[in-house]
C-alpha positions in Angstrom: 35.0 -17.7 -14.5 31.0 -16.5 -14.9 28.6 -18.5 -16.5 26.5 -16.3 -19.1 23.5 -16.6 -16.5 25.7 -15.5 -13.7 27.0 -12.7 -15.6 23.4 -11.7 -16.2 22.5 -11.9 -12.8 25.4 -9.5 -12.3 24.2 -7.2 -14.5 20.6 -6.9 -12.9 22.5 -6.4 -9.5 24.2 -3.2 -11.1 20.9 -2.0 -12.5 20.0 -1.3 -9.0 16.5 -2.0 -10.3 13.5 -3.9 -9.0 9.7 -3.8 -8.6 8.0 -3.1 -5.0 4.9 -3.9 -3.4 4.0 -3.0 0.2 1.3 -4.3 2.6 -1.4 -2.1 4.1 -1.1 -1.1 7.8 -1.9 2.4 8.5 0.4 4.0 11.0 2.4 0.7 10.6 3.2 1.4 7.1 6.2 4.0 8.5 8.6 0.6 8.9 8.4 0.4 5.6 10.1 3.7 4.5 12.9 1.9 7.2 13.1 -1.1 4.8 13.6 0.8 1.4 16.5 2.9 3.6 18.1 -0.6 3.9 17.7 -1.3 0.7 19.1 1.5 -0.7 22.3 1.4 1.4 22.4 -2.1 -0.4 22.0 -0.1 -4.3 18.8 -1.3 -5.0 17.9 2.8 -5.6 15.3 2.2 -8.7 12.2 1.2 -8.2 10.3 1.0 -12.0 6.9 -1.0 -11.2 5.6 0.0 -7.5 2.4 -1.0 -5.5 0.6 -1.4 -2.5 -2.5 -1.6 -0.5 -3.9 0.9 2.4 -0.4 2.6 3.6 1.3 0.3 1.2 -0.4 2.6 -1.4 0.8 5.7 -0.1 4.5 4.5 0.3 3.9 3.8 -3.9 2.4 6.8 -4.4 5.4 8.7 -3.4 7.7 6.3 -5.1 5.7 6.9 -8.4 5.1 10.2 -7.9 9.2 11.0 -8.0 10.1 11.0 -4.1 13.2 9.3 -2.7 12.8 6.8 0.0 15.3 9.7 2.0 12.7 11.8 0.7 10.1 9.7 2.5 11.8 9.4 6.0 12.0 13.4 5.8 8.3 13.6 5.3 7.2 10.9 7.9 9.1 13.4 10.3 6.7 16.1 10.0 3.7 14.2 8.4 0.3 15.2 11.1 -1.0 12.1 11.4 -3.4 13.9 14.6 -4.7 15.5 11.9 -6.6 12.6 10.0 -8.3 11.7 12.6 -11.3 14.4 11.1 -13.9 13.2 13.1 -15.5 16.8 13.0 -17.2 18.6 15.9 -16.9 16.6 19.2 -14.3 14.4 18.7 -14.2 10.2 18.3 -16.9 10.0 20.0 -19.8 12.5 19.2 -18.5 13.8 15.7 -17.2 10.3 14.7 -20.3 8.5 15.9 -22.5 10.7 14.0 -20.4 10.5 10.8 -20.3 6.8 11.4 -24.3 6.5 11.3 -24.6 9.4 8.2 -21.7 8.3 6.0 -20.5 4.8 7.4 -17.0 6.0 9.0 -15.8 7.5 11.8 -13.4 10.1 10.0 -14.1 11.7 7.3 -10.7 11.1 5.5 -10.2 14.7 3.5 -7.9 16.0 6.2 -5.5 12.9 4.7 -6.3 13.2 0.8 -5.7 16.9 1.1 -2.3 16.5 3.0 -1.7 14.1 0.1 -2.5 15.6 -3.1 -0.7 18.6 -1.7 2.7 16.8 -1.3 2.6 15.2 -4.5 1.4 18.3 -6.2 -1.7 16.7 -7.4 0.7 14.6 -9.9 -1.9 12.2 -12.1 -1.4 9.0 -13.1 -0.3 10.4 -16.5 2.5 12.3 -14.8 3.4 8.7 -12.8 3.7 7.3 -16.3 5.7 10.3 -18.1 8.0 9.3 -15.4 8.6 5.9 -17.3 7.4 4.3 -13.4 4.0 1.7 -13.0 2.1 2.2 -9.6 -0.8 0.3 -8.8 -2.7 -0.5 -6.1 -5.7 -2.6 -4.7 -9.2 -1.3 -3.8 -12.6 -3.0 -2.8 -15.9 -2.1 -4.9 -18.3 -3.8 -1.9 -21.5 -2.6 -4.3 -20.0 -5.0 -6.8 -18.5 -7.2 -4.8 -14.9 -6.9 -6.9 -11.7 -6.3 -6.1 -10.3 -3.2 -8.0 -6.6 -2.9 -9.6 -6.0 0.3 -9.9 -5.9 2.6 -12.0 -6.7 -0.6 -14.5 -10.1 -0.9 -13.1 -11.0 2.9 -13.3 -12.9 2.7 -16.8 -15.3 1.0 -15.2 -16.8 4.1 -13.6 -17.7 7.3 -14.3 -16.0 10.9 -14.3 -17.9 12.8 -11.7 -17.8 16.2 -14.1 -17.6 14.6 -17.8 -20.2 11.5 -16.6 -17.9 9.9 -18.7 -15.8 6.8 -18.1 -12.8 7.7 -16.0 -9.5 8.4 -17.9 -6.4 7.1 -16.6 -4.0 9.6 -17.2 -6.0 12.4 -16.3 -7.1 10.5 -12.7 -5.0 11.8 -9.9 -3.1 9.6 -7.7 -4.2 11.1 -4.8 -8.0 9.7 -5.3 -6.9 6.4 -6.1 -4.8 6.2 -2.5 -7.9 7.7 -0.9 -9.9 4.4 -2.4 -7.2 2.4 -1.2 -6.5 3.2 2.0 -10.9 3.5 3.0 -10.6 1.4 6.2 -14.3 0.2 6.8 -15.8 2.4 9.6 -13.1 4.4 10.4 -12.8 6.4 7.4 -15.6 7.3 5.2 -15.7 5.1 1.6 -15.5 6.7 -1.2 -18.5 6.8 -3.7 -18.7 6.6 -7.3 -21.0 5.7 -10.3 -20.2 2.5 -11.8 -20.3 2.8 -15.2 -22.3 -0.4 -16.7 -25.2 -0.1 -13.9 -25.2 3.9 -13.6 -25.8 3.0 -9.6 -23.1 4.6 -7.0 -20.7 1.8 -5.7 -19.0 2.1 -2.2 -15.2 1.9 -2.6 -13.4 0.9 0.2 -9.3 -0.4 1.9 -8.5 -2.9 -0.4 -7.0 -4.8 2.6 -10.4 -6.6 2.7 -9.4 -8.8 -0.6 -5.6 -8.8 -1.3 -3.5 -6.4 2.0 -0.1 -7.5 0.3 -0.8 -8.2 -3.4 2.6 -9.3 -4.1 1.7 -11.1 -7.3 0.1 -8.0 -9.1 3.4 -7.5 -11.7 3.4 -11.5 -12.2 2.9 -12.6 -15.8 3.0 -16.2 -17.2 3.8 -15.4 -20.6 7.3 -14.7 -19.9 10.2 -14.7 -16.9 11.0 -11.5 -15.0 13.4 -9.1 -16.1 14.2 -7.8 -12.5 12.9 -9.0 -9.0 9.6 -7.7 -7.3 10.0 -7.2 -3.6 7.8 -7.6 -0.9 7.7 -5.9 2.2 5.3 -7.2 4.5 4.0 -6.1 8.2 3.5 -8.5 11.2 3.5 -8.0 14.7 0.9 -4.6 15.0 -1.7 -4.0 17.2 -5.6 -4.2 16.5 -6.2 -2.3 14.2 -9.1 -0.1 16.1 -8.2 2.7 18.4 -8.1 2.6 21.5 -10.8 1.4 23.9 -13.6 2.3 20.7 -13.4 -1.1 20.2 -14.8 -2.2 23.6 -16.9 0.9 23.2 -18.6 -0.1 20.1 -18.8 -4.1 21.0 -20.8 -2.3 24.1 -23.5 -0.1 21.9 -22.8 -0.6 18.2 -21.7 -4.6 18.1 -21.9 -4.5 14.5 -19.6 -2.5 13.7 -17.0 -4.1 16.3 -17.9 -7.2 14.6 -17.6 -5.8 11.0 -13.9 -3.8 12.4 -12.8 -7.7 13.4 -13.5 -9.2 10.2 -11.8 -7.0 7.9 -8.9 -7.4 10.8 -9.0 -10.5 9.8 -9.6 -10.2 5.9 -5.9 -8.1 6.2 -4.6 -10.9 7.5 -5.4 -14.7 6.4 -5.4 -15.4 2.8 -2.5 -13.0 2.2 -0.5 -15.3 4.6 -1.3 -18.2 3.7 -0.7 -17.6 0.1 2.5 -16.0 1.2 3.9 -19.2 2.8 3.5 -21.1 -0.7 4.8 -18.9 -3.2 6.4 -15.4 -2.3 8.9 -15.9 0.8 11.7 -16.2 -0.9 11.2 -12.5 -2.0 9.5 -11.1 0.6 11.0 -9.0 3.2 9.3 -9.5 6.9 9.2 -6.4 9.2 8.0 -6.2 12.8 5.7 -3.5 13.3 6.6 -3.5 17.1 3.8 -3.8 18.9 2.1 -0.1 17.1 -1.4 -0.2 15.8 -2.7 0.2 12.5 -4.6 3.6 13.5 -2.6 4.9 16.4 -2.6 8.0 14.7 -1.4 9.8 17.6 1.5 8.1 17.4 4.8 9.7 19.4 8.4 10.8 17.6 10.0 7.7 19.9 7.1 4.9 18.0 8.3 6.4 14.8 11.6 6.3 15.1 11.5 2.6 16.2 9.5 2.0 13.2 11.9 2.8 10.8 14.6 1.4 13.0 12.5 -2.2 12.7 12.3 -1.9 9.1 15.7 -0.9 8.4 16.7 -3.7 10.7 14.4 -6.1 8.6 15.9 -4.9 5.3 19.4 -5.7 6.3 18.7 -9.3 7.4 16.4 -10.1 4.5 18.8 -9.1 2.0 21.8 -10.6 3.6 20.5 -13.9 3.3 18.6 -12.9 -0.5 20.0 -14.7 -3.5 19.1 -13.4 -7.1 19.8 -16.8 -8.3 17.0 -18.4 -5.8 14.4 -15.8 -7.1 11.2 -17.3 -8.4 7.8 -15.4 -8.8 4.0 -16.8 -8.3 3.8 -18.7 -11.7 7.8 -20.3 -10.7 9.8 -18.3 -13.1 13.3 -17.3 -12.6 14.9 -14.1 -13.9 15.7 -13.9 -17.2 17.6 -10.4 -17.5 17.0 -8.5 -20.7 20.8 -8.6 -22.2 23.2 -6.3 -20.8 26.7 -6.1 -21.8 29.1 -7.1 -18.7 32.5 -6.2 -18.8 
């Protein structure tokens, strides 16, 4: 015979619903689509609140935007990731270096907000919230030295056309993913006017504060209603192309040195504060041995991508308990009532 919490526990595992965030990683962030396959052969098909950082942005945007993660392996199948590497005239090396010195990254990064916008037909965050879905995700204002939740932090600057303060639900989704996933050098920040100085503010990855900002639907006011599920990367390769890093550490040190920093920004706190409050709900995927902007990356690299993730998303939930399910502040799941025959 059920208890009345197990019976409620029961219900939220019939809902098929739950909450998302995904880590940054660039080309990594494919083994993620692998992981929400695995989920969804489980029933967890509904994802209300989703969020991310970098690639973990993009993955959200296409949750929140309407797309299937089926609809998301389809897509990473014919996605040209070649293509956003738009260094301009002369390749990585003469193009990119001379972007690098006039605009402080190597690519320019419209090649990628263009491919984006287009596949989620410029949908706004308005749309996203028609929808009855949440997506969020982290940027970096370096000017101010803050870390940006967006689209909640988006007031705080200015509408290019109106010179008015952003409105959310007319702010496209694609622009906010373009903040999110700025990596520092490689692709060009983004600028804006901060509202409460009028100076422009450099917007860049949000990987430099929070990578996997798995406590961003965590309240303390009150206990879940459904789980939030992490999906976190481990295993890549430096994040920095191919032999550019040895390059640069050669004739531009700094920005070698700057490239291993935010390397390690993605990294340390985000682990470490993994390892004392979000394991028990965070799903660990192997990002075999691929590198964060190995954009050239081949059919067999993808396919063992989502292969590793889907992998990950089986053994994570076979051992996942709804019952051990606590969030940052300790809460347990409280399901809003359901009626359980």
């Amino acid at each position: 015979m059920k208890t009345s919490g197990q019976e409620e526990l029961v219900a939220v595992a019939e809902l098929h619903q739950a909450d998302a965030v995904f880590q940054g990683g660039g080309v990594k962030g494919i083994a993620l689509v692998g992981a929400l396959l695995a989920f969804a052969d489980q029933g967890w098909t509904e994802w209300v609140s989703v969020a991310g950082t970098s690639a973990g942005s993009i993955v959200a945007g296409f949750l929140g935007c309407g797309y299937a993660p089926a609809d998301l392996e389809k897509i990473l199948r014919t996605t040209p990731y070649a293509e956003f590497e738009d260094f301009g005239p002369g390749g990585k090396f003469v193009g990119g270096g001379i972007n690098l010195v006039g605009h402080h990254g190597l690519a320019h990064g419209e090649a990628f907000h263009e491919w984006f916008a287009d596949m989620i037909e410029n949908q706004t965050f308005g749309d996203v919230a028609k929808r009855g879905k949440t997506l969020k995700m982290i940027a970096a204002d370096i000017t101010q030295k803050e870390m940006l939740v967006l689209p909640d932090d988006l007031p705080n600057y200015l509408d290019p056309k109106t010179k008015q303060p952003i409105v959310i639900d007319t702010f496209k989704v694609a622009d906010a993913v373009r903040m999110s996933m700025s990596i520092p050098f490689f692709f060009q920040p983004v600028e804006v006017t901060h509202a409460a100085s009028g100076k422009s503010s450099t917007i860049v990855d949000g990987g430099m504060l929070s990578n996997f900002p798995v406590w961003l639907f965590d309240v303390d006011d009150r206990a879940p209603e459904r789980p939030t599920f992490g999906f976190r990367l481990y295993g890549g390769k430096s994040m920095t192309p191919g032999g550019l890093h040895s390059m640069m550490q050669r004739v531009a040190w700094p920005v070698a040195f700057g490239w291993d920093m935010f390397g390690t920004a993605m990294e340390a706190w985000d682990k470490r504060f993994m390892s004392h409050s979000t394991r028990v709900r965070t799903c660990p995927i192997s990002a075999e041995g691929v590198g964060t902007v190995d954009f050239n990356i081949s059919d067999a690299d993808q396919t063992k991508l989502l292969e590793s993730g889907e992998r990950a998303g089986q053994d994570f939930l076979a051992g996942f308990r709804l019952e051990d399910y606590f969030n940052t502040y300790g809460k347990k799941l409280e399901p809003a009532p359901v009626a359980v025959s």
